[in-house]
MITIVO-274552 format. One line per field, with one value per residue (C-alpha): residue number from 1; x, y, z. Coordinates in pm, 1 decimal, decimal comma, padded with zeros to 6 digits. Layout:
! residues N
i: (NUM / ...)
X: (X / ...)
Y: (Y / ...)
Z: (Z / ...)
This chain:
! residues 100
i: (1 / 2 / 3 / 4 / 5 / 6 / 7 / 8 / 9 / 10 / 11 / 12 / 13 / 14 / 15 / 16 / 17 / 18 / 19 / 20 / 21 / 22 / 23 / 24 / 25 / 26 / 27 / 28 / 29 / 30 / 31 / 32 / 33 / 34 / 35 / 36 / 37 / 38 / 39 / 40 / 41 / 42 / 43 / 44 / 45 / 46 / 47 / 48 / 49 / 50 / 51 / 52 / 53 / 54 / 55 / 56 / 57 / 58 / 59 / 60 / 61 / 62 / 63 / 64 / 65 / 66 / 67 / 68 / 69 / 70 / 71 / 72 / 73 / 74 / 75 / 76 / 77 / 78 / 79 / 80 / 81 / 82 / 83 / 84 / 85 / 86 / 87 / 88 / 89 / 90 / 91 / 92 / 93 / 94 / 95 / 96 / 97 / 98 / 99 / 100)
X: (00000,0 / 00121,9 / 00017,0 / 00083,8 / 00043,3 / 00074,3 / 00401,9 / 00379,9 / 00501,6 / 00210,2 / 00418,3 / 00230,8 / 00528,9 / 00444,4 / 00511,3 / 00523,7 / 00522,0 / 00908,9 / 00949,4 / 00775,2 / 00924,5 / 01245,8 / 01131,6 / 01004,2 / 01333,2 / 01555,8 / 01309,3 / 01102,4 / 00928,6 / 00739,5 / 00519,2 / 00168,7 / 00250,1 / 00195,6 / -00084,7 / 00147,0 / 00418,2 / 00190,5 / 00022,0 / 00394,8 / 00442,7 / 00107,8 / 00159,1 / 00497,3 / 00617,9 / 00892,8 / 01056,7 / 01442,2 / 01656,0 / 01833,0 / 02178,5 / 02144,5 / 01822,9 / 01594,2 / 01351,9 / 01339,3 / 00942,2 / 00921,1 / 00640,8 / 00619,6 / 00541,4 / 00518,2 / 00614,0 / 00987,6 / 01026,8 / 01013,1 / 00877,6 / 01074,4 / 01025,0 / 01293,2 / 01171,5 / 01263,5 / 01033,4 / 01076,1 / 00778,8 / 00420,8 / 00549,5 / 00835,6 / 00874,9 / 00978,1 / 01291,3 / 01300,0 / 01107,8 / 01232,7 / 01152,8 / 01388,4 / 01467,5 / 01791,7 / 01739,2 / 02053,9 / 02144,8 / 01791,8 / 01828,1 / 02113,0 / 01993,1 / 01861,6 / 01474,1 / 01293,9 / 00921,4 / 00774,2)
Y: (00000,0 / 00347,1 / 00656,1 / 01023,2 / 01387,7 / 01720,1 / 01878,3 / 02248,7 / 02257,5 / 02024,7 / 01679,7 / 01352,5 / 01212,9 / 00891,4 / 00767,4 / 00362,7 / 00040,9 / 00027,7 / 00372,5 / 00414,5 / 00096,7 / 00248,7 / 00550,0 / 00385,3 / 00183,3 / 00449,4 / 00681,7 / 00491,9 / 00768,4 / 00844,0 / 00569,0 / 00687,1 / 01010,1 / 00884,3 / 01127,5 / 01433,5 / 01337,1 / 01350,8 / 01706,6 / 01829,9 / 01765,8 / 01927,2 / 02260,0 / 02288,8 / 02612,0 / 02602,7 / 02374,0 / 02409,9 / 02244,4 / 01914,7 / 01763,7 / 01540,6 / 01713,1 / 01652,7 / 01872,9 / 01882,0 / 01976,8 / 02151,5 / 02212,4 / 02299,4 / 01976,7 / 02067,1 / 02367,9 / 02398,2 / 02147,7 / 02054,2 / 01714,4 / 01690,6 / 01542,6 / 01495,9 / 01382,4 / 01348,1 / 01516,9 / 01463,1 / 01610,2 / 01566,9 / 01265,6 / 01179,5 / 00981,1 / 01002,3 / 00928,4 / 00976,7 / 01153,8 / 01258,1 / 01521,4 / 01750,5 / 02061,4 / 02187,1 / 02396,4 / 02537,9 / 02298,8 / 02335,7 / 02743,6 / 02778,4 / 02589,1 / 02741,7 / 02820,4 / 02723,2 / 02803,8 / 03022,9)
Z: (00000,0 / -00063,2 / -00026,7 / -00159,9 / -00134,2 / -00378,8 / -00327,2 / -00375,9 / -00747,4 / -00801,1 / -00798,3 / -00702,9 / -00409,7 / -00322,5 / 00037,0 / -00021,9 / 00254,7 / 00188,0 / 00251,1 / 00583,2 / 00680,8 / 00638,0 / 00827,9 / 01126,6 / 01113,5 / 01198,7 / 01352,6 / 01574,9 / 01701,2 / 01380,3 / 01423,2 / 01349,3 / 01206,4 / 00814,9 / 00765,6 / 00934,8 / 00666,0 / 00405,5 / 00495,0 / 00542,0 / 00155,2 / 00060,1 / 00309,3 / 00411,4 / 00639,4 / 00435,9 / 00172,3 / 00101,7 / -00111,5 / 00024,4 / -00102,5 / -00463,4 / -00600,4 / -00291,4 / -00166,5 / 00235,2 / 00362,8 / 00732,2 / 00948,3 / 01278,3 / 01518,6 / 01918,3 / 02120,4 / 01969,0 / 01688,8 / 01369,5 / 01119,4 / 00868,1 / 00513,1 / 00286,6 / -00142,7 / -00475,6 / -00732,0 / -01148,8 / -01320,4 / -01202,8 / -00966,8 / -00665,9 / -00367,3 / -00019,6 / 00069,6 / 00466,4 / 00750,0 / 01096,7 / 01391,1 / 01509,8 / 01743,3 / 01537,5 / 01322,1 / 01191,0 / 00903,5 / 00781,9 / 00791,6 / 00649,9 / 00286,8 / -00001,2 / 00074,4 / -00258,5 / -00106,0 / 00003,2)
């Protein structure tokens, strides 16, 4: 089973079984939060440009941090490579802000 969300360039990204297996994997603590993932992608705070052509989604999660999504989009359609929460912020702020 997969699911997916509109990026904001309009991009189908597709969050698949392997995926979030991988996710919950190394980030235990994002267990139940596929929907939050999903709604980052779709409407992101911010999205800024990750290393090798990803695109890394943030939205605020809590009282101080952050869910982070990071994707691959080509055309109309991408996928999910990883998803984790965090309360650092500075290697996030100081990347290239693509949106808004």
């Amino acid at each position: 089973m997969s699911d997916s969300a509109k990026s904001i360039s309009g991009a189908e990204i597709t969050l698949t079984d392997e995926r979030w297996d991988h996710i919950l994997h190394g980030h235990p603590e994002m267990a139940g939060n596929r929907n939050q993932i999903l709604r980052t992608i779709s409407a992101p705070l911010k999205v800024v440009e990750g290393g090798a052509d990803e695109l890394i989604a943030i939205k605020r999660s809590g009282r101080r941090g952050l869910l982070v999504v990071v994707y691959k989009e080509s055309g109309d359609s991408g996928f999910v490579i990883t998803a984790f929460r965090t309360t650092k912020t500075a290697s996030l702020d100081r990347r290239r802000q693509i949106w808004p």
